[in-house]
C-alpha positions as a Markdown table, in Angstrom:
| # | Residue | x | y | z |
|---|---|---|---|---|
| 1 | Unk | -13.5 | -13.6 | 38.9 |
| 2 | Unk | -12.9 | -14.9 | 35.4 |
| 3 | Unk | -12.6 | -12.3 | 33.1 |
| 4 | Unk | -12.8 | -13.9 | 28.9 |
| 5 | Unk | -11.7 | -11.5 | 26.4 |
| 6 | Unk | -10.6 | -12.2 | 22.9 |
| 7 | Unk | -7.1 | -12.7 | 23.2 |
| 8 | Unk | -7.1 | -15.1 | 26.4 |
| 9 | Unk | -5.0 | -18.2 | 24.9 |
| 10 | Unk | -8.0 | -20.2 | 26.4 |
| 11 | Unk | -11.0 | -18.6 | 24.6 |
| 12 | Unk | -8.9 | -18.7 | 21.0 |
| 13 | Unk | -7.7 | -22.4 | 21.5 |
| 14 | Unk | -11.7 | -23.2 | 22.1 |
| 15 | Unk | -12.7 | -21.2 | 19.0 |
| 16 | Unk | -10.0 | -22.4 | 16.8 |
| 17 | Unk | -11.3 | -26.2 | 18.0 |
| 18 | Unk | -14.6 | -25.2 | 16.6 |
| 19 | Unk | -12.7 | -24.3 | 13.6 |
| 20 | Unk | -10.4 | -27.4 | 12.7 |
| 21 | Unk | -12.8 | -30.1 | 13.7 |
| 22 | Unk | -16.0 | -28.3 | 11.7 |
| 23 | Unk | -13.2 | -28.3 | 8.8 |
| 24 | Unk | -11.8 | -32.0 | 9.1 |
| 25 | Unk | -15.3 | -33.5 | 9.8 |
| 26 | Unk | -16.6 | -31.7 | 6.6 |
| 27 | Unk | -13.4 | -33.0 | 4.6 |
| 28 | Unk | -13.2 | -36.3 | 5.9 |
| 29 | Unk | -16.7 | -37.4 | 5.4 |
| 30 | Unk | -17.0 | -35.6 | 1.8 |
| 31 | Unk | -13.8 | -37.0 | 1.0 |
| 32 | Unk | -15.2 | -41.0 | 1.7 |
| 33 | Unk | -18.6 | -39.7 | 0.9 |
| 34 | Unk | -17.2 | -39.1 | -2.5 |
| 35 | Unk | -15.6 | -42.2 | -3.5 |
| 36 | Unk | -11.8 | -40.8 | -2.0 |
| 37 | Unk | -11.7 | -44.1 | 0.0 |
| 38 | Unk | -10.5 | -43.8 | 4.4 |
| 39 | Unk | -8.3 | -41.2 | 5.4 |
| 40 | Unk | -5.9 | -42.9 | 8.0 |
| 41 | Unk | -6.5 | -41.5 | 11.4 |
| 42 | Unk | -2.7 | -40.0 | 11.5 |
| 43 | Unk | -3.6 | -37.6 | 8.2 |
| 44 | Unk | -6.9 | -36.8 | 9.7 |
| 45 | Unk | -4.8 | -35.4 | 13.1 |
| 46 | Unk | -2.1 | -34.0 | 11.0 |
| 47 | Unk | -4.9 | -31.6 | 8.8 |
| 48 | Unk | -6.7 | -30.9 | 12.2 |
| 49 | Unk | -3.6 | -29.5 | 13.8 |
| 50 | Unk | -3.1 | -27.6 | 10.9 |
| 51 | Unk | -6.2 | -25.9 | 10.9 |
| 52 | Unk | -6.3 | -25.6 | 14.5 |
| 53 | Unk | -2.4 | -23.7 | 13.8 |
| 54 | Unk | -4.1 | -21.8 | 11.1 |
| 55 | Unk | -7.4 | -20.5 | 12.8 |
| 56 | Unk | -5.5 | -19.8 | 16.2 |
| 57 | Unk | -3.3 | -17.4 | 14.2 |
| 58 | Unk | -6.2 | -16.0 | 12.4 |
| 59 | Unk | -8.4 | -15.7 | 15.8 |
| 60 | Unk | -7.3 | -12.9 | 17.3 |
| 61 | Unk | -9.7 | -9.9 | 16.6 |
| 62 | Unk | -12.7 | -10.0 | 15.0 |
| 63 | Unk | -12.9 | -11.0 | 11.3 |
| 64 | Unk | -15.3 | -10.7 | 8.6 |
| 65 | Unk | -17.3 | -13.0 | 6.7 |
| 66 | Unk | -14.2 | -12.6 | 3.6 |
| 67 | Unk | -11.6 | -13.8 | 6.2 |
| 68 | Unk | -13.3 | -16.3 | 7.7 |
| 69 | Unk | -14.4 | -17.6 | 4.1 |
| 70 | Unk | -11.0 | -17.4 | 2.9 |
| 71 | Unk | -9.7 | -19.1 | 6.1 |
| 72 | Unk | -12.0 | -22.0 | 5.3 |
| 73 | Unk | -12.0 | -22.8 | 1.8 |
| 74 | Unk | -7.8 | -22.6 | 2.3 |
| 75 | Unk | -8.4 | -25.0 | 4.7 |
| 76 | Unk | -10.7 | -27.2 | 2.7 |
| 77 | Unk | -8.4 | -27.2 | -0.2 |
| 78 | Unk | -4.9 | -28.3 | 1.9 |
| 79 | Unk | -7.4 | -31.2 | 3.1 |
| 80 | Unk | -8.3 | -32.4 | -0.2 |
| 81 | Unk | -4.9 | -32.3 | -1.1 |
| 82 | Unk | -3.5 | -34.1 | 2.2 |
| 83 | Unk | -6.7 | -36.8 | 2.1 |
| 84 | Unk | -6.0 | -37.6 | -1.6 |
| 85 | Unk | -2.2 | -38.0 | -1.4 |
| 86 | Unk | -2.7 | -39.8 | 1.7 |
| 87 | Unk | -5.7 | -42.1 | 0.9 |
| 88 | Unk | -5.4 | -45.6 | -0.8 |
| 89 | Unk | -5.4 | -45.6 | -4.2 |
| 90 | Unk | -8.7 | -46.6 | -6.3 |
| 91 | Unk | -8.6 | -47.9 | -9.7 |
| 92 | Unk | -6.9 | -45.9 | -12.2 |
| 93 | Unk | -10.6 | -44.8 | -14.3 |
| 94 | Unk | -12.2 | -43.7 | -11.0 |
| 95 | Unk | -8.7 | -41.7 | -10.2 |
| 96 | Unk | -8.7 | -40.0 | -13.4 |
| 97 | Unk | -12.7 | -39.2 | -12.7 |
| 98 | Unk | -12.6 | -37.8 | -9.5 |
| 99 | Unk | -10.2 | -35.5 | -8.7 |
| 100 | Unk | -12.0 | -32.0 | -10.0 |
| 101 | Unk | -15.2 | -33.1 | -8.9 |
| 102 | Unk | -14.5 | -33.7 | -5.6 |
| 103 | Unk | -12.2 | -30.1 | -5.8 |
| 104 | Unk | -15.4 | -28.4 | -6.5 |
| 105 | Unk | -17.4 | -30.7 | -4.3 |
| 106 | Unk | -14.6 | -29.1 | -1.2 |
| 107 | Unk | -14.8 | -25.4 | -2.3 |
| 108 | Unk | -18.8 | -25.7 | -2.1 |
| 109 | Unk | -19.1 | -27.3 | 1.0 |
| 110 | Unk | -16.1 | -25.1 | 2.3 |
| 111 | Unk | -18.0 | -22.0 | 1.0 |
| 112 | Unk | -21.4 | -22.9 | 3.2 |
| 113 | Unk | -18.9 | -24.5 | 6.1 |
| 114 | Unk | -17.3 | -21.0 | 6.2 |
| 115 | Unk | -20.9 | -18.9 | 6.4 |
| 116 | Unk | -22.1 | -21.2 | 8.8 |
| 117 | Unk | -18.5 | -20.9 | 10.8 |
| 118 | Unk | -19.1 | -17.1 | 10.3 |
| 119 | Unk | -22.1 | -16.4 | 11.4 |
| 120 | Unk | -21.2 | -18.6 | 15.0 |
| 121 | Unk | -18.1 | -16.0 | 15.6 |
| 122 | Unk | -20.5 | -13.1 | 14.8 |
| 123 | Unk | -23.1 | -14.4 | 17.6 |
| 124 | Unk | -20.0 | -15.1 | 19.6 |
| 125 | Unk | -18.6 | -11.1 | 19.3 |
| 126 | Unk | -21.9 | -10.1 | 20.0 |
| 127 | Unk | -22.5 | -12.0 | 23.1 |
| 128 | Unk | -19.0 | -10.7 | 24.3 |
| 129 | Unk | -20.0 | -6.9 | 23.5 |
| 130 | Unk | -23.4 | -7.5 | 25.5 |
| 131 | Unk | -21.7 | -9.0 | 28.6 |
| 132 | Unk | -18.8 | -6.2 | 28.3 |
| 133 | Unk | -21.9 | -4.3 | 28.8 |
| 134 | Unk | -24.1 | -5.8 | 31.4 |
| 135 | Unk | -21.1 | -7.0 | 33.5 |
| 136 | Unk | -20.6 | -3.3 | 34.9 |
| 137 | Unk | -24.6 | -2.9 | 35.8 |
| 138 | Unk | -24.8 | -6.6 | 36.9 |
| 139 | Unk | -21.4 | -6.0 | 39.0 |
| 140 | Unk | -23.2 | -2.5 | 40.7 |
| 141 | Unk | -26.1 | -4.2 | 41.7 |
| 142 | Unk | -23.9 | -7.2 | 43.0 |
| 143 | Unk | -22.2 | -4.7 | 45.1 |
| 144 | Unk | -25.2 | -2.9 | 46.0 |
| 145 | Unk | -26.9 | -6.4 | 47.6 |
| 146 | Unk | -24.2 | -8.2 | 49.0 |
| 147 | Unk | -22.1 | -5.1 | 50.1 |
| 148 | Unk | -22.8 | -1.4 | 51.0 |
| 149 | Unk | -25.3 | 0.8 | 49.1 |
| 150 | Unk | -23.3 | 2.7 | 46.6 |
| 151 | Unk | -23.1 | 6.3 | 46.8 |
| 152 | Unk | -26.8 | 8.0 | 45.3 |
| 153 | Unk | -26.5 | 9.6 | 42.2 |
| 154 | Unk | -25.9 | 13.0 | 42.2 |
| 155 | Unk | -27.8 | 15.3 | 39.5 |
| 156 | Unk | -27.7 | 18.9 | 39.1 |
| 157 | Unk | -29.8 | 21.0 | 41.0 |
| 158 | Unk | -31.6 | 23.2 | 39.0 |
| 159 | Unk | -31.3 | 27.2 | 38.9 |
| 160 | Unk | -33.7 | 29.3 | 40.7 |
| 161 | Unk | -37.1 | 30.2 | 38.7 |
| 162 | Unk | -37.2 | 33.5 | 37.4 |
| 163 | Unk | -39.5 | 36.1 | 39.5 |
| 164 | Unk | -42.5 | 35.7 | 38.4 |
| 165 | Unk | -44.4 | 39.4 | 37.7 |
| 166 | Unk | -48.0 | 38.6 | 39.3 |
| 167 | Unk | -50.6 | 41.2 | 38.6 |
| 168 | Unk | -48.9 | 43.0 | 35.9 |
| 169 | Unk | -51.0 | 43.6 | 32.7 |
| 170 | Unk | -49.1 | 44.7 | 29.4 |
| 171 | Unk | -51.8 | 47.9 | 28.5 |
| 172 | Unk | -51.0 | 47.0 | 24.8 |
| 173 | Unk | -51.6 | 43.9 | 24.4 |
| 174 | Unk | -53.7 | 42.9 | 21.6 |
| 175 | Unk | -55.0 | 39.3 | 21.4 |
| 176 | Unk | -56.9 | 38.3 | 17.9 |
| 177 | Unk | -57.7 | 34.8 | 17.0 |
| 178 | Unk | -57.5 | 34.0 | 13.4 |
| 179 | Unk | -54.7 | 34.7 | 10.4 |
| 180 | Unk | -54.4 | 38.5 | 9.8 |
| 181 | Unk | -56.8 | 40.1 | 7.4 |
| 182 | Unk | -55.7 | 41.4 | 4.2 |
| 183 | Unk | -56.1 | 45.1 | 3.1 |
| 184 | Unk | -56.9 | 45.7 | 0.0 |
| 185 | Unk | -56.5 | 49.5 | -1.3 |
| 186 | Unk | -59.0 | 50.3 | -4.0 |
């Protein structure tokens, strides 16, 4: 039986996948979207490894939405940097024009890349928690079909009632309905 948990090499290299090519699609097409010209495919691999490297070390454990946010917009800048030292150069007014715009135009669509990457590895922890769960009932009844019956489960027995006193009458009883009556002295 496969068992995934978080640190299985597997399961990190798949969500650090998710990671890199969510941050070098969103670079590369802002990047030509924005006038930066063609990245060559070589840069475009480079940057993906590099995130893949970055988000594999970060992927270990569970991280919040700060991390992940962090994780992206780091990304998103080393990609702007790599893609516009890498990509062929425009004319010089257009060069001059560009540069912080497109900065911004990366830390804005690396700030709503990063939510949107945050949110999947919240749904992702959560599915993990809720099969951690399920497996062990889904796992009993498993064995409980295909197997033996398992053992009943045993609860306490409880202690013997109290003697009960039949037929007794307490003489003094006094049984009034209603809240007490006040006395007043005069």
């Amino acid at each position: 039986m496969l068992v995934v948990t978080p640190r299985e090499p597997s399961f990190r290299l798949a969500r650090a996948a998710v990671f890199a090519a969510a941050c070098v699609s969103v670079s590369v097409g802002g990047h030509a979207f924005a006038g930066g010209g063609t990245v060559p495919l070589t840069v475009v691999g480079l940057g993906g490894l590099g995130a893949l490297v970055m988000a594999f070390a970060l992927n270990g454990r569970e991280r919040g939405a700060e991390v992940v946010l962090a994780a992206t917009i780091a990304a998103q800048i080393v990609l702007h940097q790599l893609f516009s030292w890498s990509a062929p150069k425009m004319g010089e007014q257009a060069e001059h024009a560009h540069p912080f715009g497109m900065f911004l135009v990366h830390v804005a669509v690396a700030a709503l890349t990063g939510w949107w990457l945050y949110r999947g590895e919240r749904a992702i922890w959560l599915m993990l928690r809720l099969w951690a769960r399920a497996s062990l009932s889904v796992l009993r009844w498993v064995f409980a079909v295909f197997h033996q019956p398992l053992p009943p489960v045993r609860r306490p027995v409880p202690a013997a009632e109290p003697e009960v006193l039949a037929g007794r009458e307490i003489a003094d009883a006094v049984s009034r309905r209603g809240p007490p009556v006040a006395v007043f002295a005069g």
